[in-house]
C-alpha positions in Angstrom: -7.0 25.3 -5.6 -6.2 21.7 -7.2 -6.4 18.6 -6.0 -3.3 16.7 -6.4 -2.9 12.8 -5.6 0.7 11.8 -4.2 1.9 8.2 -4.4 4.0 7.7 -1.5 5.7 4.3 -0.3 7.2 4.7 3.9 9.5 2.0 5.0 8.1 1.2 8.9 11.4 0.4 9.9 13.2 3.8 9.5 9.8 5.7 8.7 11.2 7.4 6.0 8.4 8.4 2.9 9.4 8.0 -0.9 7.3 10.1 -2.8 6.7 7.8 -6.2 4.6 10.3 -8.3 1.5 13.1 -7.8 -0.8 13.6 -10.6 -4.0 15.5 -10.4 -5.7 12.2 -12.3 -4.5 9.0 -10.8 -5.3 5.9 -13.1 -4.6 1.8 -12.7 -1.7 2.1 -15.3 0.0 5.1 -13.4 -0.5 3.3 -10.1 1.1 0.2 -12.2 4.1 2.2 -13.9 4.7 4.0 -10.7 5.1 -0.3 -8.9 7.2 -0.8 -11.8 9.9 2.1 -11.5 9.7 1.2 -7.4 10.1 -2.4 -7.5 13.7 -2.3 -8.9 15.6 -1.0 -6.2 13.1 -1.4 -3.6 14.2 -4.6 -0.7 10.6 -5.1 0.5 8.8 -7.6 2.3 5.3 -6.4 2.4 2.7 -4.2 1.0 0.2 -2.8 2.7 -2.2 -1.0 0.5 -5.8 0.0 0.5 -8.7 -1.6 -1.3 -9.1 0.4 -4.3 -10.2 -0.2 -8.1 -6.8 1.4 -9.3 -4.4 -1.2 -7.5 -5.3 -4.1 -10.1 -4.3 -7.7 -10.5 -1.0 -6.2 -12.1 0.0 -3.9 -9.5 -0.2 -6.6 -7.3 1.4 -8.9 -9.8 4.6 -6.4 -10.3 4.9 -6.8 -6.5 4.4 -10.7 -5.8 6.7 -11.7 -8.7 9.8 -10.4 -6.7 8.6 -12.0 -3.3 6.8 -8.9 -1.3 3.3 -10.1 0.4 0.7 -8.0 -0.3 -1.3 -6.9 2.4 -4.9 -5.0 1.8 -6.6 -2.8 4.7 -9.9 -3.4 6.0 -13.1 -2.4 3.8 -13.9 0.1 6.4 -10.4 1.9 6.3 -10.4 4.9 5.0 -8.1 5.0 2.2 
């Protein structure tokens, strides 16, 4: 058995899941390339994402520079 981390964006309004990337050791610049490669094609508004250290100041960046709010869940969320 292996644990296996899947980055994973759903649109609410059609609740259909794009699977961005899985990696058995996710790190702030995969989270960031993976915002990169997503943000060209992707017609967003919002973000919602959870409070963790690998969604830095550029993954939100990648996001706010094309007009999509970021959104963070509550400290007690599980993420």
């Amino acid at each position: 058995m292996k644990r296996l981390y899947v980055f994973a964006v759903m649109e609410v309004g059609t609740r259909t899941v794009h699977i961005l990337g899985v990696t058995a050791h996710p790190t702030a610049a995969w989270a960031t390339q993976l915002a990169r490669n997503r943000i060209a094609d992707s017609g967003f508004r919002y973000l919602l994402r959870a409070l963790d250290s690998r969604y830095t100041q550029a993954f939100d960046t990648i996001f706010a520079d094309d007009g999509i709010e970021i959104l963070k869940t509550a400290p007690q969320a599980p993420g």
